[in-house]
LUMZA-557796 format. One line per 8 residues: number of its first residue (from 1); for each residue z, x, y of N, C-alpha, C. Coordinates in steps of 0.001 Angstrom, whole numbers. Layout:
residues N
NUM = Z,X,Y,Z,X,Y,Z,X,Y  ...
//
This chain:
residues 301
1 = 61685,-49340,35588,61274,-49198,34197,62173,-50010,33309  62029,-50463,32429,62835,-51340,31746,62836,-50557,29682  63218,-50231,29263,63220,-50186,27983,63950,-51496,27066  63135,-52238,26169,63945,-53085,25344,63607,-52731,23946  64698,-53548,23402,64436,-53541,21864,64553,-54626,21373  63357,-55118,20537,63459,-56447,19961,64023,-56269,18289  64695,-57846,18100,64729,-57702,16770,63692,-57308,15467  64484,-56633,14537,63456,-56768,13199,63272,-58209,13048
9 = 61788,-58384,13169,61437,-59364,12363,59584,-59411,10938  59412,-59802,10524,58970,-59279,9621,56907,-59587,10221  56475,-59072,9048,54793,-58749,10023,54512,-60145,9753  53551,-60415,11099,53550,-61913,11256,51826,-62015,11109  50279,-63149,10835,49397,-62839,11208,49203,-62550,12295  48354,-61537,12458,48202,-61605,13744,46986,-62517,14622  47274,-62888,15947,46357,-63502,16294,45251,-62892,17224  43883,-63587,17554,43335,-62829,18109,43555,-61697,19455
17 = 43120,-60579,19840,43642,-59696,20574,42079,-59443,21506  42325,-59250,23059,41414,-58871,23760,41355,-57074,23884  42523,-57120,23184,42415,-55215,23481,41273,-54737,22414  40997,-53648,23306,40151,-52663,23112,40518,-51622,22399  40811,-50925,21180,41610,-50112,20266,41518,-49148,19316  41637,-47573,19910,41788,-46830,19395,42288,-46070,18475  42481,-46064,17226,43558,-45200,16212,43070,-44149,16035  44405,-43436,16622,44077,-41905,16172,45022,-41716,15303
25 = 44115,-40976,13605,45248,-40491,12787,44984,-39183,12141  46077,-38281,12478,45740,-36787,12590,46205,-36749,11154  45548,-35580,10387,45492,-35021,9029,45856,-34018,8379  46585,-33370,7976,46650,-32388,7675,47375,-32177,5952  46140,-31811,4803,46256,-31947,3524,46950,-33593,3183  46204,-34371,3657,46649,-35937,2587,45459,-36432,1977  45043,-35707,1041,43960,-36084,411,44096,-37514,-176  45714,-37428,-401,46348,-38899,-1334,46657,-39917,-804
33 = 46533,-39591,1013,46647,-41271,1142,46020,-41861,2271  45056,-40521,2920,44144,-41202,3724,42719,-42084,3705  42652,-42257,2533,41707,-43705,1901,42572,-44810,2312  43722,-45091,1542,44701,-45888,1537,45162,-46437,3206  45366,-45391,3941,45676,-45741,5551,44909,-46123,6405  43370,-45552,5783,42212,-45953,6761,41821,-47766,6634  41983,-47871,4927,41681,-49509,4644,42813,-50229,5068  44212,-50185,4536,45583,-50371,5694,44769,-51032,7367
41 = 44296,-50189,8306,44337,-49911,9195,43166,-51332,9801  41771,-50972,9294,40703,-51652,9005,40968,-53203,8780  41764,-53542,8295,42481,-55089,8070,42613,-55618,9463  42830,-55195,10156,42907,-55786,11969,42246,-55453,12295  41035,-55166,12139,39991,-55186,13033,39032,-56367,13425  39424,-57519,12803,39048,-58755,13355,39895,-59551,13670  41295,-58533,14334,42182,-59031,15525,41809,-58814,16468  41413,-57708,17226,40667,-56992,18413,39464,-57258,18912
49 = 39425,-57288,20118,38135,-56686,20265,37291,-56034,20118  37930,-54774,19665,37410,-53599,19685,38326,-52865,18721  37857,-52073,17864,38497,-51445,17127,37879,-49723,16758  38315,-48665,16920,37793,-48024,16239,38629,-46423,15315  38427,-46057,14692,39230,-45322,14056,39082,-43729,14116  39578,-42850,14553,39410,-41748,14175,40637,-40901,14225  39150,-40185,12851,40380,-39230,12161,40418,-37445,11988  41907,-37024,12654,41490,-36138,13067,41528,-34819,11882
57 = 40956,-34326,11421,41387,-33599,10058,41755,-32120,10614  42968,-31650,10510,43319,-30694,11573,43480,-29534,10555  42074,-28855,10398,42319,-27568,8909,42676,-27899,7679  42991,-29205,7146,43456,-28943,5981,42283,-28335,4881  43687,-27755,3956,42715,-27117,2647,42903,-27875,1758  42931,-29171,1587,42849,-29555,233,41117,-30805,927  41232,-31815,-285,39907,-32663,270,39919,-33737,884  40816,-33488,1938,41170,-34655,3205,39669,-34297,3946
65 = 39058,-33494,4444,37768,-33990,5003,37106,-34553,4230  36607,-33841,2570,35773,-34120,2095,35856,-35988,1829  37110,-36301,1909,37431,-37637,1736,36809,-38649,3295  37646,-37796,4175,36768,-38844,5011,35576,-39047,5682  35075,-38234,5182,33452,-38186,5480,32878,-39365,4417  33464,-39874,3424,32929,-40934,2816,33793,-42576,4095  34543,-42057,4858,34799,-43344,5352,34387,-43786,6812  34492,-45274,6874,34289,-45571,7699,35028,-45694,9542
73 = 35102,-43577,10098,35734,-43680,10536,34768,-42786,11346  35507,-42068,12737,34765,-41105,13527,35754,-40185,13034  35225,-39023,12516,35877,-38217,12575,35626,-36437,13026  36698,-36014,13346,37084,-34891,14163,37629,-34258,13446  37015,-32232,12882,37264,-31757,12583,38012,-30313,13091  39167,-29877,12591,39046,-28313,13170,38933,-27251,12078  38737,-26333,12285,38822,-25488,11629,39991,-24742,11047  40821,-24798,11735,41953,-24152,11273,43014,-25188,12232
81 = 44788,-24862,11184,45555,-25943,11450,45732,-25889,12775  45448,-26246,13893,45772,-26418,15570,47219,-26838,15567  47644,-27920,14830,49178,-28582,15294,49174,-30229,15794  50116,-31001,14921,49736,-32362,15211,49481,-32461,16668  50156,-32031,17772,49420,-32567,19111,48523,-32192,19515  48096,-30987,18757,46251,-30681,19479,45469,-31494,19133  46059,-32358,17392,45524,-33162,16819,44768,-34750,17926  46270,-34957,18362,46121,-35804,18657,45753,-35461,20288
89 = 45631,-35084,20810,44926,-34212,22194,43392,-34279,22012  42564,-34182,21130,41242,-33884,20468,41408,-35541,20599  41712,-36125,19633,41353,-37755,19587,41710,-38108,20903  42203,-38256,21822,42596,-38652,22838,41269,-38672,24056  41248,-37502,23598,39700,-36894,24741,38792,-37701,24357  38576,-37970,22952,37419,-38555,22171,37409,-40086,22247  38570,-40754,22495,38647,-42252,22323,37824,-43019,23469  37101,-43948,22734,36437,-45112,23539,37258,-45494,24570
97 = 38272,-46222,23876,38970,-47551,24213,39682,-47637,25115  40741,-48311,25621,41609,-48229,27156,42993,-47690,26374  43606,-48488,24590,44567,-48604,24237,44437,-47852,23025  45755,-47199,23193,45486,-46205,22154,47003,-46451,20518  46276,-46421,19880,47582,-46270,18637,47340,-44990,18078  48638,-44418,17659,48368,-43420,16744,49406,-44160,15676  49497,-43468,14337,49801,-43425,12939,49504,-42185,12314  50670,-42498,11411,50492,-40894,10640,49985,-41086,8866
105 = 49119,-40027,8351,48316,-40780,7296,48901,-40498,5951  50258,-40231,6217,51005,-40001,4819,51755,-41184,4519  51474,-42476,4904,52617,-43530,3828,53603,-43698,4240  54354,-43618,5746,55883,-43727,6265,56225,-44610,7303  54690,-45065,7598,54877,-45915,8953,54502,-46973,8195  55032,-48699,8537,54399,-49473,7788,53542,-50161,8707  52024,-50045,8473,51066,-50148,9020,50790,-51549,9478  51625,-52423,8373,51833,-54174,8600,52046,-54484,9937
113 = 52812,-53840,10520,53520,-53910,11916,52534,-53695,12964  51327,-53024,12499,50520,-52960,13543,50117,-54461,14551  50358,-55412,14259,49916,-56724,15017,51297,-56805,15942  52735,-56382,15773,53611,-56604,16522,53903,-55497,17517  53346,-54591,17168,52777,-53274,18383,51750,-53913,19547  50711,-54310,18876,49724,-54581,19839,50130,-55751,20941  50995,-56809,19915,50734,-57891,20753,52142,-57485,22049  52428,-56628,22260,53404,-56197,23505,52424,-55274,24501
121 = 51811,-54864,23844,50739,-53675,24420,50137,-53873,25626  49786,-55334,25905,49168,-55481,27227,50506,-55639,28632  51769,-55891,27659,52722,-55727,28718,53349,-54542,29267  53443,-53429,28586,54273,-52430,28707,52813,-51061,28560  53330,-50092,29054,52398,-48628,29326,52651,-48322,27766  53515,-48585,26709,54029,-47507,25920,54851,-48671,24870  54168,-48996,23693,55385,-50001,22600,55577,-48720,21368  56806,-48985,20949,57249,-47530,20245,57676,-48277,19021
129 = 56798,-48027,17723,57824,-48431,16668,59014,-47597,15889  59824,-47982,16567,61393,-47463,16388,62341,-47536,15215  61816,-46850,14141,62542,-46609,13114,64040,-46811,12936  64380,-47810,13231,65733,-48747,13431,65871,-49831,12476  64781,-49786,11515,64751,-51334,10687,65718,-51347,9771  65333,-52502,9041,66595,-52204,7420,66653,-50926,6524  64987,-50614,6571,64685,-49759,5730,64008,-47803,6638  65252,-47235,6405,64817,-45904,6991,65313,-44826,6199
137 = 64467,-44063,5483,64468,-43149,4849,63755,-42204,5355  64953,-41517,5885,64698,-40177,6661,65511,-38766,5809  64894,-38092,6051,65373,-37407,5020,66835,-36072,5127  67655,-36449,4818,69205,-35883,5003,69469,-34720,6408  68596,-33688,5651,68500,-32524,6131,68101,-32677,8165  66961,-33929,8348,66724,-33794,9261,67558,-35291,10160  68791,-35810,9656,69357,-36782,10630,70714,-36379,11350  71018,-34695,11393,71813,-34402,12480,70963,-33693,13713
145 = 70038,-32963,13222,69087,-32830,14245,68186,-33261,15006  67988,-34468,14137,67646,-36174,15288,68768,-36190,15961  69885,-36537,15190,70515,-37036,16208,71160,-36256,17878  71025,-35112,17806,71165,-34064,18559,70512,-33865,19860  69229,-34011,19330,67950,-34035,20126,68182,-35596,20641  68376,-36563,20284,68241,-37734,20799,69330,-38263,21725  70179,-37804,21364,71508,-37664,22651,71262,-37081,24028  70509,-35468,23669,70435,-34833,24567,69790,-34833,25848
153 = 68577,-35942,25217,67334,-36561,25860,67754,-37741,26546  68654,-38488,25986,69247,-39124,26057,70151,-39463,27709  71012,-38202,27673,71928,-37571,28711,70959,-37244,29903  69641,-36290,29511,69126,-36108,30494,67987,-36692,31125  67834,-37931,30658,66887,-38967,31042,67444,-39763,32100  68715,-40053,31210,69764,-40933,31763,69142,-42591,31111  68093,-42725,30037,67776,-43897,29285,67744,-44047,27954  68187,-44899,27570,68820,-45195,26313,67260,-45527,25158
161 = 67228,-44340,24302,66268,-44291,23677,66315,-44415,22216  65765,-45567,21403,66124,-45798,20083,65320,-44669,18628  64616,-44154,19217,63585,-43622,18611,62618,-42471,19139  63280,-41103,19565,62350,-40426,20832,60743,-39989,20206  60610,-39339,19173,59227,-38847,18264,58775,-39794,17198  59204,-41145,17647,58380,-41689,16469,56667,-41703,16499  56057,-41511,15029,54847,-41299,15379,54044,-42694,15021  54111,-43518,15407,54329,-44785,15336,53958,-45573,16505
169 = 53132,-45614,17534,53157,-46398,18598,52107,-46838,19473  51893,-47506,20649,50423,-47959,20957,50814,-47634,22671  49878,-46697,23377,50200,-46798,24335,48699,-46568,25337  48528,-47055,26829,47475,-47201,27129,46726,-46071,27520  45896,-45763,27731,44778,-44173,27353,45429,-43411,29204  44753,-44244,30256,45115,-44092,30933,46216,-43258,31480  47219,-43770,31178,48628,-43486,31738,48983,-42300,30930  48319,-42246,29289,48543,-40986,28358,47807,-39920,29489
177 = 46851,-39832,29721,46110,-38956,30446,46742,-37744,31335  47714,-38961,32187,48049,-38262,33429,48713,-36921,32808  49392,-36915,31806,50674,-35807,31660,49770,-35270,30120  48098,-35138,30128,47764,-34367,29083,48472,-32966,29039  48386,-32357,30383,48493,-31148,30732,50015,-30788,30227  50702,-31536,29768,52273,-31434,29484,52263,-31435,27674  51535,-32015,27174,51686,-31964,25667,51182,-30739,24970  52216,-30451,23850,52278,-29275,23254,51340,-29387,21657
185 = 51192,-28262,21167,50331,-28434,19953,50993,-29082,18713  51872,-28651,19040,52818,-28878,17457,53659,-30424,17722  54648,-31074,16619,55468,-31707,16215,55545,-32992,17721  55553,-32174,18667,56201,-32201,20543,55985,-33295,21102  54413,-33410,20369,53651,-34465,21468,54411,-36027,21443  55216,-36385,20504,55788,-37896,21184,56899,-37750,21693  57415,-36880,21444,59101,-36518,21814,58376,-36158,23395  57254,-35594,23842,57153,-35560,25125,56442,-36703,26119
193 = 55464,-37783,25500,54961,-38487,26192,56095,-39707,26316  57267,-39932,25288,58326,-40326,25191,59034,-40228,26793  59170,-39137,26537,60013,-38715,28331,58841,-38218,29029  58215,-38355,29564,57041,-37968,30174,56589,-39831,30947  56887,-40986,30301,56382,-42146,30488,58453,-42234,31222  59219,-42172,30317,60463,-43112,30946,61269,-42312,31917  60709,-41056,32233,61613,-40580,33466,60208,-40305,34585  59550,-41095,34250,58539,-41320,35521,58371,-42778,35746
201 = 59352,-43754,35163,59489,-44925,34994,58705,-46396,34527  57890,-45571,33934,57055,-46295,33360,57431,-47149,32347  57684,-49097,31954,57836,-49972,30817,57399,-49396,29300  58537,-49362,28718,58153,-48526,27767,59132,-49527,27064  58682,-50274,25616,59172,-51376,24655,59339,-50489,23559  60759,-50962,22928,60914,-49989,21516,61285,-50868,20224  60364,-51276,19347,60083,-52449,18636,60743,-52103,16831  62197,-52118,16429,62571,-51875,15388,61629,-52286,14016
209 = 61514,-50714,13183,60254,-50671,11732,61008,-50273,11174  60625,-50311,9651,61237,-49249,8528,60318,-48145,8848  60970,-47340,7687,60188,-46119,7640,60350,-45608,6266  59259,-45327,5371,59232,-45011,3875,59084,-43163,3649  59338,-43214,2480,59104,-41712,2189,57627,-41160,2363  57541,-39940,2717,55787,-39776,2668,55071,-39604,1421  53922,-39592,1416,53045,-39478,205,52750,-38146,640  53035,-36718,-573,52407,-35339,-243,53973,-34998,616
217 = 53508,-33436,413,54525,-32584,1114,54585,-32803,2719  55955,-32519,3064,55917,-32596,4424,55757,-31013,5085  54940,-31128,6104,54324,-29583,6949,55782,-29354,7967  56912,-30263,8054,57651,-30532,9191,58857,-29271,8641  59572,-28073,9758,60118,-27340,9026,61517,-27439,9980  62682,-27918,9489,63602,-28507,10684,63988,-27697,11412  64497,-26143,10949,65275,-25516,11872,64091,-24855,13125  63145,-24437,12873,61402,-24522,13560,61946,-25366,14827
225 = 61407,-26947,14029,61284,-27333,15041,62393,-28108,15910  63553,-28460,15376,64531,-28592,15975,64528,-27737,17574  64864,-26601,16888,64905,-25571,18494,63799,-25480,19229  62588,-26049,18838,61062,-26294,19575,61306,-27510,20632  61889,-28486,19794,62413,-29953,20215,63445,-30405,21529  64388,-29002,21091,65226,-28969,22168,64948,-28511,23820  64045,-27112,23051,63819,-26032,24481,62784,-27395,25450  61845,-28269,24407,60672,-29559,25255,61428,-30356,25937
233 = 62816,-30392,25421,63355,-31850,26182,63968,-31483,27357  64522,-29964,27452,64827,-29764,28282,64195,-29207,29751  62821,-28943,29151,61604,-28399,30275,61364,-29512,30467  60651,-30877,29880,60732,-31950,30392,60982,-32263,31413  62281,-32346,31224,63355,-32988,32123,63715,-32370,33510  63398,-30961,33327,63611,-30316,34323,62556,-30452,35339  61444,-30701,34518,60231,-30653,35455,60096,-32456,35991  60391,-33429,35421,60491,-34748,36303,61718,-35070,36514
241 = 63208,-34632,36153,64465,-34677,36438,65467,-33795,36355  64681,-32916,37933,65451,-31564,38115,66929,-31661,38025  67266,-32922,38684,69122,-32649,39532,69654,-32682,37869  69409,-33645,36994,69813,-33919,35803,70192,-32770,34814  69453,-31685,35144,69538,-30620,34341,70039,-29426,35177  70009,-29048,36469,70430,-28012,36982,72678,-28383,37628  71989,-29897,38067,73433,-30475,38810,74973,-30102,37766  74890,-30693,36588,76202,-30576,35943,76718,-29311,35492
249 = 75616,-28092,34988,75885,-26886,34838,76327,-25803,36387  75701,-26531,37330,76034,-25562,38613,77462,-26233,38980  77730,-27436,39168,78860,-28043,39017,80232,-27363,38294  79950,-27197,36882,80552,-26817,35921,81132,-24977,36603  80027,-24603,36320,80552,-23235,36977,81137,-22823,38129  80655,-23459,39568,81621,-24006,40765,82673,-24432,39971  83526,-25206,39591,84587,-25455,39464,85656,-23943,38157  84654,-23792,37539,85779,-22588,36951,85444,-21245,37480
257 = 84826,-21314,38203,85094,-20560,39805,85980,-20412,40537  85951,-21686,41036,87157,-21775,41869,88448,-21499,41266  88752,-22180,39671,89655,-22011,39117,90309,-20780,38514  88944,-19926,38408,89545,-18737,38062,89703,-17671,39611  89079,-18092,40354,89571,-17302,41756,90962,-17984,42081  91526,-18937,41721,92969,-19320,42320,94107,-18536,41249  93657,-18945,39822,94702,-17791,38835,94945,-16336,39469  93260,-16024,40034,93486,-14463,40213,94192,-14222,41190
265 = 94085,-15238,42404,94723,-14996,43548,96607,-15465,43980  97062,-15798,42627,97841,-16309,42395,98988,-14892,41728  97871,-14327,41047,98784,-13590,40392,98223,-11489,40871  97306,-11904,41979,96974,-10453,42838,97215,-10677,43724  97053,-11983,44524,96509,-11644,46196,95475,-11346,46172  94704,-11814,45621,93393,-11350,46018,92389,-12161,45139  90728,-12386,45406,89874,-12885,44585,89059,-11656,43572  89095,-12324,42578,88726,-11708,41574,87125,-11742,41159
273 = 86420,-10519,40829,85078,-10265,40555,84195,-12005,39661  84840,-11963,38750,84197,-12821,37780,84384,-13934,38298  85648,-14286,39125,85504,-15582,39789,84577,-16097,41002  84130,-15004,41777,83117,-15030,42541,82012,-15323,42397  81256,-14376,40822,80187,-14514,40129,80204,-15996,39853  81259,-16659,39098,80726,-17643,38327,80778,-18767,39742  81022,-18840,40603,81015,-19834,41496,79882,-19809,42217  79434,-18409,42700,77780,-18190,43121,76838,-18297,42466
281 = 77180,-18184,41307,76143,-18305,40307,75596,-19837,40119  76759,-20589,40327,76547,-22386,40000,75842,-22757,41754  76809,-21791,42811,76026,-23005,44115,73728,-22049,43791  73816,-21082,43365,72314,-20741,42983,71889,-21563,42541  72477,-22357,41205,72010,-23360,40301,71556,-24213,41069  72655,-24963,41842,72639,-25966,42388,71573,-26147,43628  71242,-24842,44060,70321,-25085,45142,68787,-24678,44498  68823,-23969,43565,67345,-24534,42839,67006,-25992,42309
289 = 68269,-26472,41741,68136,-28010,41238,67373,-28930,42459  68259,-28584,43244,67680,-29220,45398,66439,-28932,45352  66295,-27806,45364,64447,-27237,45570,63891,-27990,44778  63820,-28335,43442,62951,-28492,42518,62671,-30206,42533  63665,-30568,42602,63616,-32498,43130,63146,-32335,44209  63569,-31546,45178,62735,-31591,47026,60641,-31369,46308  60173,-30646,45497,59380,-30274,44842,58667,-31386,43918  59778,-32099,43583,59108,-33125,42169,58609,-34243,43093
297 = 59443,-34246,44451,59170,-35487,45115,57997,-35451,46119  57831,-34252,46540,56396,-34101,47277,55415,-34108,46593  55261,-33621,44898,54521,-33810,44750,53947,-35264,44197  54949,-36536,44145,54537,-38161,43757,54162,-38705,45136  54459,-37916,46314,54106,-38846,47658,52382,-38679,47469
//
C-alpha cells in the first residue's frame, strides 16, 4: 500500500475524464447552501463521462428537501435524521457509477479541487482531500481531539495519515462495498473506510485542500463524538490489526508483572497476588491477540 501526499497546488482546468461519477452529498438542514454546492458541483460534468449527483436529505426540518426537489439531482430522502453514514450508505447502494465522490453541502470543502481528486482516482482505491492546505479553519474546540484520534489511528495502523475523516474524497464503489458491513451511522463513516482501505493495504493518495468555515450550524457535537471516534478506531483495528492492539498492552502488563512479583519476592519470599494477576492477565491478552490475527488471516485466504 503506499500513502502519498502531494503538494498544494492550486485548481487547475480540468481535462477530459473517462470516469464514470458519482456524488454523494448528504444533508442535513442546509437549506443555505445546497443550491450553491449542487451548481459548484455540476461545473465538471463535462469533464467526465459520466456524472451524476445525489442528494441525500437525511430528515432535515428546515427546506433542504423542498429545495432540492427543484434541482437537478437524484435525490434520496429519509424521514427522520439516520446519521451522516446511513446518509451516505443509502447513496452508496443507489449509485450508478464505478467512482464515487462524496462532499459535504455546507461550504467547507473547496469544491474547485474536485478535478485534482479525480484525476488520481483511476490510480489509487481511495484520493483523500486532506485538509493540510494554507487555508484550514477548523474550529478550536475540535483540534485537540483531532489530533488525538489521529495519532491513535495512527499508532495502530502503523500508517502515517494526514487527514483520517475528511469528508472530502473520491474513492472506487467497488472496494467501498467490501467493508459496507463495517460503517457506522453517524460522523464514523470516513474515519472508518479511512482504516478499513489502509490496514487492508489498499493505495490510498492524500491530496493537501483548505478548508473554510461552514455555512449554517454545525450538527457535529465534540465530546459525543470524539469518544464515538475513539471506541471506531480502536474496533477497527482490532478487527484487521489484532497484534497492534492486543500485543503492547499484554506486553505492558507481563512486564509489571514480573516486576511487581520480584519487589514482592524480594521483600517476602514469596510471589505476590496482584503480581500474578497482572502477568496472567497480559499472557490472556496476548493469546487472544494470536487467536484473532490466526482468525483475521483465515479469513483473507
Amino acid at each position: 500500500m503506499s500513502t502519498t501526499l502531494s503538494p498544494t497546488t492550486p485548481a487547475a482546468t480540468p481535462a477530459v475524464s473517462d470516469l464514470a461519477v458519482s456524488v454523494l452529498i448528504p444533508a442535513f438542514n442546509e437549506e443555505e447552501s445546497i443550491t450553491g454546492t449542487v451548481e459548484a458541483i455540476r461545473k465538471f460534468e463535462p469533464y467526465v463521462r459520466a456524472l451524476e449527483i445525489i442528494v441525500i436529505n437525511d430528515g432535515s426540518k428546515d427546506r433542504t428537501g423542498e429545495i432540492a426537489r427543484t434541482l437537478p439531482v437524484t435525490l434520496l430522502e429519509h424521514e427522520t435524521n439516520a446519521g451522516y453514514g446511513a446518509a451516505l450508505k443509502n447513496g452508496l447502494r443507489n449509485a450508478k457509477h464505478d467512482y464515487i465522490l462524496i462532499a459535504d453541502a455546507d461550504g467547507t470543502y473547496p469544491l474547485e479541487d474536485i478535478p485534482r481528486l479525480l484525476a488520481e482516482a483511476d490510480k489509487y482505491a481511495m484520493v483523500v482531500g486532506a485538509r493540510t492546505g494554507a487555508i484550514v479553519q477548523v474550529p478550536t474546540l475540535r483540534k485537540p481531539g483531532k489530533w488525538i484520534i489521529t495519532r491513535l489511528a495512527e499508532y495502530l495502523s502503523n500508517r502515517k495519515i494526514p487527514d483520517l475523516n475528511s469528508g472530502f474524497r473520491v474513492f472506487r464503489k467497488d472496494v467501498a462495498m467490501r467493508f459496507i458491513q463495517l460503517y457506522p451511522e453517524g460522523f464514523s463513516f470516513t474515519t472508518t473506510i479511512t482504516l478499513a482501505m489502509m490496514t487492508n493495504h489498499y493505495p490510498v493518495k492524500f491530496i493537501p485542500i483548505n478548508y473554510h468555515r461552514r455555512v449554517g450550524k454545525s450538527s457535529i457535537k465534540p465530546l459525543r463524538d470524539f469518544t464515538n471516534f475513539t471506541i471506531l478506531i480502536i474496533r477497527i483495528c482490532a478487527y484487521f490489526k489484532p497484534l497492534n492492539v492486543f500485543v503492547p498492552p499484554a506486553l505492558t502488563l507481563i512486564l509489571l508483572g514480573v516486576i511487581k512479583g520480584g519487589i514482592d519476592y524480594s521483600h517476602q519470599h514469596h510471589l505476590g497476588l496482584f503480581g500474578i494477576v497482572l502477568a496472567m492477565t497480559g499472557v490472556q491478552m496476548l493469546f487472544i491477540g494470536l487467536l484473532a490475527d490466526l482468525i483475521d488471516h483465515r479469513m483473507k485466504l
